[in-house]
N, C-alpha and C positions, 0 to 999 in steps of 0.2 A: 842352378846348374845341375844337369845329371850327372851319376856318380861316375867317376871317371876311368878312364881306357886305364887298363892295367888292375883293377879291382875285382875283387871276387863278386861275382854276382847273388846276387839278396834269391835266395832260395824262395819258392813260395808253393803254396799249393792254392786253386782259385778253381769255382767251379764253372763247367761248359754243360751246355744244353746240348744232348744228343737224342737224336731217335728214341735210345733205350732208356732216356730220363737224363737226372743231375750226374755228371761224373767230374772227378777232382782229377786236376791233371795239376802234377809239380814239374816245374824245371828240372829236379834231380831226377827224374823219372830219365830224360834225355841225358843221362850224363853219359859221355866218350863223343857226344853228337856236335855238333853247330845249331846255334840255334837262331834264330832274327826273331825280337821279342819287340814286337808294334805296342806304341802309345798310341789309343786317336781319343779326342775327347765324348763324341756320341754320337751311336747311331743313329740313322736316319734325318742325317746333316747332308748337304750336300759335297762338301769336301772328304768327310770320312766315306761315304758311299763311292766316292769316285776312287781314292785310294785301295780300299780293301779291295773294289772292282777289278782295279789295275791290275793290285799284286793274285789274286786269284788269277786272272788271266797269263799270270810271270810264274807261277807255281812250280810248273819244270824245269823253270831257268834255279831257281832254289835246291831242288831237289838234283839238279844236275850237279851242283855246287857241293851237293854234301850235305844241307841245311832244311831244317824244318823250320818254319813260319809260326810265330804266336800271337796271335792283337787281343789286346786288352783294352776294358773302358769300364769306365764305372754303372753302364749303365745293365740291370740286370741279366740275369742269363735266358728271360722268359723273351725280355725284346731284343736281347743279340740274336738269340734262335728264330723270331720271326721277321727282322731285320734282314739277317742270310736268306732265308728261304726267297723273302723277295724279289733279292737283289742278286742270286744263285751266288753268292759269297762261299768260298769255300776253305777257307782259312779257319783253322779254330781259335774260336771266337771265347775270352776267357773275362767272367765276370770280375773285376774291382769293388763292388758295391762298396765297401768299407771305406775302401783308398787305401790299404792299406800298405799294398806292393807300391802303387805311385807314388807313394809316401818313402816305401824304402829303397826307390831308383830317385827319390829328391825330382820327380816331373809334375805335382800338382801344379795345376793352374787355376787360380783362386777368381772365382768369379766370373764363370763364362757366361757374355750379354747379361750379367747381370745375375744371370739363374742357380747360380751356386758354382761349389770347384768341379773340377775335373782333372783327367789326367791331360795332359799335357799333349801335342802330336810329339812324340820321340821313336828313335830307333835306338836299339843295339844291338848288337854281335855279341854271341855269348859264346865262346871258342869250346872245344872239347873239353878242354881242361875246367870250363867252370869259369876264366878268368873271360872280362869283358875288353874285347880287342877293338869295339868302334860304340863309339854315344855319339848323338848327336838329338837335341831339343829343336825343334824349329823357333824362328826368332818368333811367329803367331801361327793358329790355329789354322790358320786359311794356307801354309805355306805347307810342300810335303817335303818328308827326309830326302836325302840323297843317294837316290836307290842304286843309283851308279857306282859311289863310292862303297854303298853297305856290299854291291856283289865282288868289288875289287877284293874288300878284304876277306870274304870266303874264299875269292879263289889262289888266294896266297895259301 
């Protein structure tokens, strides 16, 4: 189960592949903001490609809300960066390689087809305050959050 509504959110710093090379980007970096912090298990899947698709194509609905966008996966930041550019993904895209943050949102998914863990598909809402107002794990990999309900609760 992920860590639940009403919990402080697990701080973290994880690196993203940009243009200008590696940069760290932390949660606390957004603090007074809203945040939607994406679980998918790996790129270049066909369900994780159609998500990040999606919510890139939803970007201003987000940003109309108040809210920045964050996906995470374990898979490094050399194939998230060439993943995006592919697939014109525009979401930042934040390594896990360790699992360490999946680990501390309680989303590892042990054993994906076999080929090891991953994180998990999960959403959450991470309020100005820092405190987490929506979780939700999907019951398998192949199903996506509830992007309906993730924008209801930004716009409370």
């Amino acid at each position: 189960m992920p860590i639940a509504v009403g919990s402080k959110a697990p701080d973290f710093t994880l690196k993203s592949k940009t243009a200008d090379g590696l940069k760290d980007v932390k949660l606390s970096d957004y603090a007074g903001k809203k945040v939607v912090v994406l679980f998918f298990p790996l790129a270049y899947t066909g369900v994780c490609t159609q998500e990040m698709c999606d919510q890139t194509a939803g970007l201003g609905d987000y940003e109309k809300l108040g809210a920045t966008v964050l996906a995470i996966s374990v898979d490094s930041p050399f194939a998230q960066e060439a993943w995006a550019k592919a697939n014109a993904i525009k979401i930042t895209l934040l390594s896990d390689l360790n699992k360490t943050v999946t680990k501390a949102y309680d989303v590892l998914f042990p054993m994906l087809a076999g080929v090891g863990d991953t994180s998990a598909r999960a959403a959450f809402v991470v309020g100005a305050d820092g405190v987490i107002t929506y979780a939700e794990q999907t019951p398998t990999p192949k199903d996506l959050p509830n992007f309906a309900a993730i924008k209801a609760v930004l716009a409370k």
